[in-house]
C-alpha positions in Angstrom: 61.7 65.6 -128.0 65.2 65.1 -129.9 67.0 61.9 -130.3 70.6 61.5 -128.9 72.4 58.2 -130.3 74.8 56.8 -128.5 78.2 56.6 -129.8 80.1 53.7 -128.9 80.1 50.7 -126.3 77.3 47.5 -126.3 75.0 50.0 -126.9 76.1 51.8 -129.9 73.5 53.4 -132.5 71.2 52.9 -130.1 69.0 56.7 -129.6 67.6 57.8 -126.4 65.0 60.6 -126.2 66.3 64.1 -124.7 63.8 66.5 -124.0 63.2 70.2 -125.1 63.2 72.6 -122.4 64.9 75.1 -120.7 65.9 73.3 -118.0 68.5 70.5 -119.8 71.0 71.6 -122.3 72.5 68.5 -124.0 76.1 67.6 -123.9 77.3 68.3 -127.6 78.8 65.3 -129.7 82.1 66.5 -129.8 82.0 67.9 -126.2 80.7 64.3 -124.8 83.7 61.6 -127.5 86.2 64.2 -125.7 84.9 63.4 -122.1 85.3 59.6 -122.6 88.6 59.8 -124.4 89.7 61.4 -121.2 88.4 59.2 -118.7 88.5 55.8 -120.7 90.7 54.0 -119.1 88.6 54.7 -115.6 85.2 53.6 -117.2 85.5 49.5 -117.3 83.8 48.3 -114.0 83.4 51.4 -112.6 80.6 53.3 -110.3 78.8 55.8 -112.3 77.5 59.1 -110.4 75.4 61.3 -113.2 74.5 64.9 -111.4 72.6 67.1 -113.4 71.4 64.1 -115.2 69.2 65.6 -118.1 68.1 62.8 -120.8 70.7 60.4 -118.7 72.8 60.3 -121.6 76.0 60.6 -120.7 75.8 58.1 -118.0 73.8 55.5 -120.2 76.8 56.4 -122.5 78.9 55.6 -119.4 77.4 52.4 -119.0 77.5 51.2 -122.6 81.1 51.5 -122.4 82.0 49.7 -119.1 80.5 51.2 -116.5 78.7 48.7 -113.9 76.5 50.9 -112.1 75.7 54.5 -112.9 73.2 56.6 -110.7 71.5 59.5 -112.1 70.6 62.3 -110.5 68.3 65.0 -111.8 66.0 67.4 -110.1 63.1 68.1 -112.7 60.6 65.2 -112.1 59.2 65.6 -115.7 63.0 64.9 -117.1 63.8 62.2 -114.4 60.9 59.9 -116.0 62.7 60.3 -119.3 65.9 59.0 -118.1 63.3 56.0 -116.8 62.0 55.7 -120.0 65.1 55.7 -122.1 66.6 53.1 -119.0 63.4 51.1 -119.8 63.7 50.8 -123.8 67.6 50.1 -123.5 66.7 47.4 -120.4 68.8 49.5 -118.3 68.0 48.5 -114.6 69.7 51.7 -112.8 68.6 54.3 -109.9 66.8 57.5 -110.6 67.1 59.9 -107.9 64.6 62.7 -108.2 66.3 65.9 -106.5 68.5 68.4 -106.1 72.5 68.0 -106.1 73.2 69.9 -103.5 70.6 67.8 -100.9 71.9 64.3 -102.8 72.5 61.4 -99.7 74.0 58.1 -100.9 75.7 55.4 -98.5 77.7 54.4 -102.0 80.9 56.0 -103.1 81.9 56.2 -106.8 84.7 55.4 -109.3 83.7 58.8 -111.7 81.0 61.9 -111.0 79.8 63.6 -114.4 78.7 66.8 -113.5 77.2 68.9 -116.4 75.3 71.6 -114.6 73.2 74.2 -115.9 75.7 77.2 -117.5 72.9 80.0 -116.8 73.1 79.6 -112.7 76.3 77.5 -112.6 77.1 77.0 -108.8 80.5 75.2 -107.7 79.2 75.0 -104.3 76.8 72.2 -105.3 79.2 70.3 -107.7 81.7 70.6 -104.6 79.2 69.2 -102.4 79.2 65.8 -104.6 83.1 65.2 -103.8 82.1 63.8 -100.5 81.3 60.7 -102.5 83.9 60.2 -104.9 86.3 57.7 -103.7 89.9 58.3 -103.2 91.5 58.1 -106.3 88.5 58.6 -108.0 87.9 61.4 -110.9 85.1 64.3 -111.3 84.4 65.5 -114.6 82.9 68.7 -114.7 81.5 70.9 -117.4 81.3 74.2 -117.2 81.7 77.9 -118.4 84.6 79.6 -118.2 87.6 79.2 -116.3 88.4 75.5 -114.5 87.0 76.7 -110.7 89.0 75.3 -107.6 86.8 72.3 -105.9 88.7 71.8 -102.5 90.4 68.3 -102.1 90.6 68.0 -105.8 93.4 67.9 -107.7 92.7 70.0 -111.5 94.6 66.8 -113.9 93.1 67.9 -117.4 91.3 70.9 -118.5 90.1 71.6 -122.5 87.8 73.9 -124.0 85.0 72.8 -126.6 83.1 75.7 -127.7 81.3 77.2 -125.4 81.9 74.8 -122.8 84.9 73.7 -121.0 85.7 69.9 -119.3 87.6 69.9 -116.6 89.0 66.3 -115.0 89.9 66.3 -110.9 91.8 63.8 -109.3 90.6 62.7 -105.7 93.6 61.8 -103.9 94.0 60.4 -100.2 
């Protein structure tokens, strides 16, 4: 296990375990300050959706600087008890959901999705498939390889590379 701290927010200096395997690949330092520089002025009060959670920590980062709610979703059951555990040492009450993207079902709509999928079998399809519950108005972040991919009903605002990654902000407009 590595330690991720997070950067800023109530929560600041605080680590969080992130586990070693193949299936997460942790958002890097400057990749994650960049995504909330970007979306900063959406964060305060808003409703968090994590896909492709991994350690959780960009949505515990989320909710350390404003968020109210974040959900995480993550489909290896091994790495969805981490996000429990680091929710549990930071007394974090939030929702774990245990599955994959593509299949996710939520009555709730949110403010912000942070979608950081695997880059070795990136598939738009199931990022696109989250956009049902983003609210109108609201913002998808998504990191990914590559070019910025068209996500139907989305409006491309912002796109940057970082390495070997690239973050790419859509508008959701009525």
């Amino acid at each position: 296990m590595d330690n991720i701290r997070i950067t800023s927010g109530n929560l600041r200096g605080r680590t969080i375990c992130s586990p070693k395997s193949e299936w997460t690949h942790p958002m890097g330092a400057r990749e994650k300050l960049a995504l909330f520089n970007m979306i900063a002025s959406e964060l305060s009060g808003a409703t968090v959706l994590d896909a492709f959670a991994g350690s959780g920590a960009v949505g515990i980062e989320a909710m350390s600087r404003g968020a109210k709610k974040v959900v995480f979703v993550e489909k290896n059951p091994k790495t969805a008890g981490i996000i429990r555990k680091n929710l549990a040492n930071l007394g974090i009450d939030a929702n774990v959901v245990i599955g994959d993207v593509a299949k996710f079902e939520s009555d709730e709509r949110f403010d912000i999705i942070i979608a950081d999928p695997p880059y070795d079998n990136f598939e738009v399809q199931a990022v696109a498939y989250l956009t049902k519950y983003l609210k109108d108005g609201g913002v998808l972040v998504l990191s990914h390889p590559n070019e910025p991919p068209v996500i139907d009903d989305l409006k491309l605002t912002t796109s940057r590379k970082y390495a070997g990654a690239t973050l790419s902000i859509y508008r959701k407009y009525p």
